[in-house]
N, C-alpha and C positions, 0 to 999 in steps of 0.2 A: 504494500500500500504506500502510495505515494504520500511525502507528505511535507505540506508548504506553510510559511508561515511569513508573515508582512515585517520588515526593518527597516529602516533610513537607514539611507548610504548619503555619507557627508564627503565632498570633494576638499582636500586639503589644500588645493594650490585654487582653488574658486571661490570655497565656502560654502557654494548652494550644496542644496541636498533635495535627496528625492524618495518616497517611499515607494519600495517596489516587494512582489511576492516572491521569495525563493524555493527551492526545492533543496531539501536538508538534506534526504538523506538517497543521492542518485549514486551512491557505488564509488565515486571521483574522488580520492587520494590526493593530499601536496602535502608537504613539507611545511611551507605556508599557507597562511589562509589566503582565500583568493575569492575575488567575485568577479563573474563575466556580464558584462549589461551591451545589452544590444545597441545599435549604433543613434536611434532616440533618446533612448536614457541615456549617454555618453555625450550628447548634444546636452542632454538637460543639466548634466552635473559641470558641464562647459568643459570637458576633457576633449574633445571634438569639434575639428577632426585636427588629428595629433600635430604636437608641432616638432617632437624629439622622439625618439625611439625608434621601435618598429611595431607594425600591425604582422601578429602570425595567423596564417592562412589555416583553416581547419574545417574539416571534413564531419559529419553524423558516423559513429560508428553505428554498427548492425551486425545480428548473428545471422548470415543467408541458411547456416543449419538448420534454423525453427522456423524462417520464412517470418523474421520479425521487419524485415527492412521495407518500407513504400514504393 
């Protein structure tokens, strides 16, 4: 069972913040913590569109074994 719950994420280098629903507990592993926000919520926290770094390109995993993929 899936399961989601509402926080503010506050932008350190903007100030603004936004409150958005996450998914707690999807399987996903880090060493740190981390939150991915889609590229509206990334406008809204005014981290976008980037002005230093890099953007990493990534892919939906899927198990084609159980026919879970769309």
């Amino acid at each position: 069972m899936a399961v989601r719950v509402k926080i503010r994420v506050k932008s350190r280098s903007s100030n603004k913040s936004l409150e958005i629903t996450i998914l707690v507990n999807g399987g996903a592993e880090s060493t740190k913590p981390c939150i991915v926000v889609d590229e509206d919520a990334a406008r809204e926290l005014g981290l976008w569109p980037i002005s230093h770094g890099r953007v990493p390109e990534v892919e939906e995993a899927c198990d084609r074994s159980r026919n879970s993929c769309d």
